[in-house]
N, C-alpha and C positions, 0 to 999 in steps of 0.2 A: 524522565524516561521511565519507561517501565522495567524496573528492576525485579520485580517478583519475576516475572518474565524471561527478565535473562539470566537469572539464575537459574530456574529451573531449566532452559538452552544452554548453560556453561552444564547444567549437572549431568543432562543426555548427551553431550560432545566428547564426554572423557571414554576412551576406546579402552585404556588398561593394554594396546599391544605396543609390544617393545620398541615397535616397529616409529611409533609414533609419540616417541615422549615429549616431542618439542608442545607439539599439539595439545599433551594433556596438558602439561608444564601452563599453557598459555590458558587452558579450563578451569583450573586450580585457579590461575592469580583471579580470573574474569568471578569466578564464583564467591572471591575475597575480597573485591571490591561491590559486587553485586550484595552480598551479604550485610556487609556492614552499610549499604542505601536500605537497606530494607528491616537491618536489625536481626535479622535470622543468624544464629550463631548456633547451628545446632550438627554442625561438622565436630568427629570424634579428634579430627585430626590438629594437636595439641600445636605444633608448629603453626600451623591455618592461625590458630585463634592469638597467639605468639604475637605474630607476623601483623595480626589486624588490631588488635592492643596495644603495639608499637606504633601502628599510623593513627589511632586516635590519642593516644599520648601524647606524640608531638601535633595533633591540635588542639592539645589542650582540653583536652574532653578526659578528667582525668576520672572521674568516677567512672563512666563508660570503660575505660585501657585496666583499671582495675577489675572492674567485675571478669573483663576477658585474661587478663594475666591471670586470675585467682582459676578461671575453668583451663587453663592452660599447664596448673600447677607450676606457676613460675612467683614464689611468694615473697622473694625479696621484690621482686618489681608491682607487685603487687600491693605493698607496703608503701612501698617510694611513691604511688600514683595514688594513695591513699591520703597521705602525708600533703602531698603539694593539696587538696582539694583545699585543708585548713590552713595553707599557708598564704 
């Protein structure tokens, strides 16, 4: 698919009104799975990068869930996803 694509469509759908959090709620996850097809990791937003460090950890992509735990400031997971690469 063309994920550069959709993520920049997930990054102009986010409204920011209150009115409509379901909406953003569903922009956020599309730009978090669009992100990590594409490798773009360049959202400030620490949970974002949390959240997508976790789903390549349990694939087993554990250098990748490392690099993302360590910009997420989360270092004991960062450690552990470190640790399994030489195990």
């Amino acid at each position: 698919g063309d994920y550069a694509g959709a993520l920049v469509n997930y990054e102009k759908g986010i409204t920011n009104d209150p009115k409509t959090t379901a909406h953003d709620d569903l922009c956020v996850a599309g730009m978090a799975r669009a992100s990590l097809y594409t490798g773009d990791m360049r959202s400030p937003d620490k949970q974002l990068k949390k959240d997508c460090a976790t789903i390549l950890d349990n694939l087993k992509l554990f250098n990748e869930a490392g690099a993302l735990y360590e910009q997420a400031e989360c270092w004991e997971e960062a450690a552990t996803a470190f640790i399994k690469i030489k195990n």
